[in-house]
N, C-alpha and C positions, 0 to 999 in steps of 0.2 A: 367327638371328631369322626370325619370316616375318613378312611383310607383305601385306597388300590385295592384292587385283585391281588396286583403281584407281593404287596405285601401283608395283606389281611391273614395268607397261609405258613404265613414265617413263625416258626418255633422255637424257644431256646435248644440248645446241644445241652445234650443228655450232661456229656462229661461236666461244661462249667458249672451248668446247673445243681449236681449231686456237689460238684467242688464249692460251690457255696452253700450249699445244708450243711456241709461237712465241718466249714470256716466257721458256721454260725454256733456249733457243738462245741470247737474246739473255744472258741471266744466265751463262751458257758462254762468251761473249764474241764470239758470231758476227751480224753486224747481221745483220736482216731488216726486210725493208719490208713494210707490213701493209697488203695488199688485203682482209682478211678479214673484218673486225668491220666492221657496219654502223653508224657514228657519225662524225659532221661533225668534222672537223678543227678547224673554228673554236670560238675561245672564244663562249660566250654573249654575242650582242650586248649592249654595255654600257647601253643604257636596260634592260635585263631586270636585267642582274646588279645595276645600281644600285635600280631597283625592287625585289628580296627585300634588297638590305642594308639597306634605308631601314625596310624591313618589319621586320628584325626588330629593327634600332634604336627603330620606335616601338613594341615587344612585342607583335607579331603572331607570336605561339609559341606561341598557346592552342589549343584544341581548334575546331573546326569542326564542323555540319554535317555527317555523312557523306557528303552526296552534294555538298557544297562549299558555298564562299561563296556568296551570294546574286546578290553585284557579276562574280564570275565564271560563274557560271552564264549570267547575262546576257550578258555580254560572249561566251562561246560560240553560245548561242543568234543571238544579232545578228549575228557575223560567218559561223559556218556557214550560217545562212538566205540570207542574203546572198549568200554563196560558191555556193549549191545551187539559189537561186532559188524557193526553200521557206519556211512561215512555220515556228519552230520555237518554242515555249513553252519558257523555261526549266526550268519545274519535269518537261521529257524529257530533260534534260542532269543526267548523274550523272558527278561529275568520281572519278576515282580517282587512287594512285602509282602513273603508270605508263598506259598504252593496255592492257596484257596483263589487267587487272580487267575492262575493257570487252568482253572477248575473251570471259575464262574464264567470268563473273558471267553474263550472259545466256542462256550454254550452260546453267549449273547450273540455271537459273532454267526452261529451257524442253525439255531434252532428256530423257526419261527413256529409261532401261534398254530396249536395244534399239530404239529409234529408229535408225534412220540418217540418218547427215551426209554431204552433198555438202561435199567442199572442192579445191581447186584444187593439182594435182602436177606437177610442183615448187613448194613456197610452205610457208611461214613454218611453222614444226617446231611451231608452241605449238597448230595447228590441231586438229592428231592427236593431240596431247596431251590439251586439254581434251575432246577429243567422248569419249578414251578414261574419260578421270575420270568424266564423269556419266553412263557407262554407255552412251553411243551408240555406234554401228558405221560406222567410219571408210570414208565410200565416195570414193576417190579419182580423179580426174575429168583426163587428161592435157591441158596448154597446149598451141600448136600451133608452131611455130618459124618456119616459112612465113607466119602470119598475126598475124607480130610477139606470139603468145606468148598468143594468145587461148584462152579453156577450148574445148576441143572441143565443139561443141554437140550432135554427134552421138551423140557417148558419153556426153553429160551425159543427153540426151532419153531412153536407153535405158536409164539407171542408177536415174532419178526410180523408184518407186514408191510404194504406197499408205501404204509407212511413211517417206517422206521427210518430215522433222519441221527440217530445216536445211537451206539451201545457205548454203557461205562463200564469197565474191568477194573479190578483192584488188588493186584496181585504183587508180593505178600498180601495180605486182606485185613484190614479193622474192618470188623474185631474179632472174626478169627485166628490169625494168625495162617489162614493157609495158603499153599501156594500154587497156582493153576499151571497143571502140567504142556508142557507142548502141542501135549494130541487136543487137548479143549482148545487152545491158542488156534490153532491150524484150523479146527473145525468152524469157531467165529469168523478167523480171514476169509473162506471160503465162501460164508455168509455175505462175509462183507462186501466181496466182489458180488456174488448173485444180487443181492439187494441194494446195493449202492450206498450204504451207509457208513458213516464218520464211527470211528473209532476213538472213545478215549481213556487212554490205560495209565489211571494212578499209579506214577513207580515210589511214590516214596520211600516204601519200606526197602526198596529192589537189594538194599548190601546190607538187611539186615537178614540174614539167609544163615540155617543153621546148617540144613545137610544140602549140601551139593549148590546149584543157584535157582534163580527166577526168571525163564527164562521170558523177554518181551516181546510185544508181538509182531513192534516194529522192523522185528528181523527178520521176520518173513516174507519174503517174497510178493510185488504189490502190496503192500499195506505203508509203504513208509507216506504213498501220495495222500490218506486216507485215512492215517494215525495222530494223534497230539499226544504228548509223554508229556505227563506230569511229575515232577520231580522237587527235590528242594533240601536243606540243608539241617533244618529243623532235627531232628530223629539222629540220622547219621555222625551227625558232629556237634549232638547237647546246643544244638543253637535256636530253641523254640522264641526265647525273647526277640532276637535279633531281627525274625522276621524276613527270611532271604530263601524264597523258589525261584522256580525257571517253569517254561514251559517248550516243548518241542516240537514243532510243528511243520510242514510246508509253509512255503517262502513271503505267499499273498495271505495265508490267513496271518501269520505272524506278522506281519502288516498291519491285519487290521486290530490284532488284538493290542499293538503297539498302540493303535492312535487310543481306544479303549483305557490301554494306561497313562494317553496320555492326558484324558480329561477328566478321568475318575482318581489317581492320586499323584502324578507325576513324573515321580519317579523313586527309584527305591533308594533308601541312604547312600551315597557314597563311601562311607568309611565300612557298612556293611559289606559292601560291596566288596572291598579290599579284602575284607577278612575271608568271605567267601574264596574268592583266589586265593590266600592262602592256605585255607582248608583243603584245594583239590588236589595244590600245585605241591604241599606239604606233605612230610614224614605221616603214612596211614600206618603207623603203628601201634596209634592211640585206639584207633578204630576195630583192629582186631582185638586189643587187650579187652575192648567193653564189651565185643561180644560174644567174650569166652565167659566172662561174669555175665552176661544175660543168660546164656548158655547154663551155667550152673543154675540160676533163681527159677530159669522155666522148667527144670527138671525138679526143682525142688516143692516148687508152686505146683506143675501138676501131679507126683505121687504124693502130694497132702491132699490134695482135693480130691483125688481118688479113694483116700483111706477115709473120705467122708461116708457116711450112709445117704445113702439119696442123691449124689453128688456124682456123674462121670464127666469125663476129659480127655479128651486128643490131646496130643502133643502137637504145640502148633509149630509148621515149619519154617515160620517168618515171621518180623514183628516182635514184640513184647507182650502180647495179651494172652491169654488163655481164655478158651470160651467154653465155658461148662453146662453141663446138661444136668439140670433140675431138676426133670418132670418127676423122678420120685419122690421127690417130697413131696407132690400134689398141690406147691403155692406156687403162685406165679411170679413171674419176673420184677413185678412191679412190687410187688409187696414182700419178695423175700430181698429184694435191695434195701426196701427203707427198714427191715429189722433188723438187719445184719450192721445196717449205720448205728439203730436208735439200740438196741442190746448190745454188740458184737465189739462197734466202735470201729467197724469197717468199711469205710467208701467203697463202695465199686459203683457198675453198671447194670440195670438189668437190659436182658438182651432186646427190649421191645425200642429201647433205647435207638437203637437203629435201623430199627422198620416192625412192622406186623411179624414178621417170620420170624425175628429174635424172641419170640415169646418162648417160656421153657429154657433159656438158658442166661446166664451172668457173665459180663466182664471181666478181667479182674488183670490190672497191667504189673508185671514185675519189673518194674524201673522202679525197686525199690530196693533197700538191702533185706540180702537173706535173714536179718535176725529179728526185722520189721514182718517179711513174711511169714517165719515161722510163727513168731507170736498172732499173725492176722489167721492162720489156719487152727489156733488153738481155741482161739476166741468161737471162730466160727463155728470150729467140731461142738463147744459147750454149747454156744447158742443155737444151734440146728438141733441137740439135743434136748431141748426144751420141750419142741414140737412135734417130734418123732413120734 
């Protein structure tokens, strides 16, 4: 068969990929413990789950809106504004299935053929996917490890030109976990205005924030006409299945990425939808409890890997991932993943996983229990001691 350009460069994601070697060992009958896949342990807190069964008990099953409820739209708009310190009109809130519409929809809506995109390496694989789909030219931009994992501003400033039509941020960051300070935020706006280019700042992680917050860039001054916030429920409130982002944007591209949703999947569940609203408009009490238990596991997950040989670690300040430096060992990303699955019995990521620059360091998500991680760090100390 042949196919497209736009999809002949499509690759699987690192994460499901290792999650299915991982499924195939476990189905062999060998446990592994899974650092790999980025998704919360916990069940959906139960006001959420009680709110979509209630929904679909009173036949909330019908069609929607493509860019959503009305009642959730608001309910986004209110609590992001809030969150950001920013007014946000609902009718710039386009909900989708999923954060990854918020991602792809905006690209398609704003890049054409030969544009180039700035985005952040190591960071989220669907980056380079989408700029590859609407025809832009993937300009990859390396984090700093020393400055807790910040984009290099110097290589950013020298990569900008006259056809830069995007830059992506990712802040909190997969799969670092770090989080970019206001002075880099301010220093892109600034960019942003000199060069005239669209801004798109991945917030997923935004309230998963361990010391102080994250701040966005939308809050700056000229950047709201300029910026799309990516956002969504997945992470925040154990709702990966569900399937429930937003995206934020000015008022005509939200427009167009509505008509986008509306012939690419429709619309997103109704009873999801509900639950979502329940999730914003509800008791965040659940929310702090999980991430005072995240809190514990990432403190516990990085001084084990610290007390590895070969093995160092930042403490990441958002997020659930830890992203660890290798290079003493002398093996590479790729092949001290698949030994630590096929000896260790430990999923993770290697860092190349999401992009060329993650070479020399590993994944490894603590959305797991502490008694899973300690055993995943003993495993690992024996088996890295093999090859020492």
């Amino acid at each position: 068969m042949s196919f497209t350009d736009r999809v002949q460069l499509l690759e699987p994601e690192g994460a499901y990929f290792m999650m299915q070697k991982a499924q195939a060992l476990e189905a062999a009958g060998q446990r592994v413990i899974h650092l790999e896949i980025g998704q919360p342990d916990f069940p959906t807190y139960e006001n959420i789950a009680r709110a979509g069964i209630e929904a679909i008990e009173q036949g909330f099953t019908r069609y929607t809106a493509a860019a959503g409820t009305i009642g959730l739209r608001e309910a986004i708009a209110g609590d992001a504004g809030r969150r950001r310190g920013i007014e946000i009109d609902p009718r710039q809130v386009v909900v989708g299935p999923g954060a990854k519409p918020a991602l792809f929809f905006p690209t398609l809506a704003l890049v054409e053929p030969g544009d180039e995109v700035i985005y952040p390496d190591p960071g989220f694989p669907t980056y380079r996917a989408m700029i590859e789909v609407a025809g832009g030219v993937p300009v990859p931009v390396p984090l700093i490890e020393a400055q807790d994992f910040c984009l290099d501003l110097d290589a950013f400033d020298r990569l900008l030109s006259d056809r830069t039509r995007m830059v992506i941020i990712n802040s909190p960051g997969n799969p670092t976990g770090g989080v970019m300070p206001m002075a880099a935020l301010e220093h892109i706006a600034a960019r942003a205005t000199e060069y005239n280019f669209w801004v798109l700042s991945d917030e997923i992680y935004s309230r998963m924030v361990y010391d102080g917050s994250a701040p966005s860039i939308a809050a700056i001054p000229g950047m709201r006409e300029r910026c799309i916030i990516c956002d969504g429920f997945s992470k925040t409130y154990a709702m990966t299945g569900w399937r429930l982002g937003h995206g934020i944007m000015p008022e005509p591209l939200a427009e167009r990425v509505e008509l986008l949703l509306t012939h690419a999947v429709g619309c997103t569940a109704s009873f999801v939808q509900a639950a979502g609203e329940a999730a914003l408009t509800g008791d965040q009490s659940r929310v702090d409890e999980v991430m005072q238990e995240y809190r514990r596991r990432r403190d516990l997950l990085v001084d084990g890997l610290n007390a590895i040989p070969g093995i160092s670690c930042r403490m990441p300040q958002g997020a659930f991932y830890a992203f660890a430096n290798i290079t003493e060992t002398g093996q590479t990303a790729d092949w001290l993943a698949e030994y630590l699955l096929a000896k260790a019995g430990v999923a993770l990521l290697p860092g190349t996983a999401f992009g060329r620059y993650g070479e020399g360091y590993l994944r490894l998500c603590f959305a797991n229990s502490a008694d899973n991680i300690k055993l995943a760090l003993e495993k690992m100390h024996t088996a890295l001691g093999r090859i020492a």
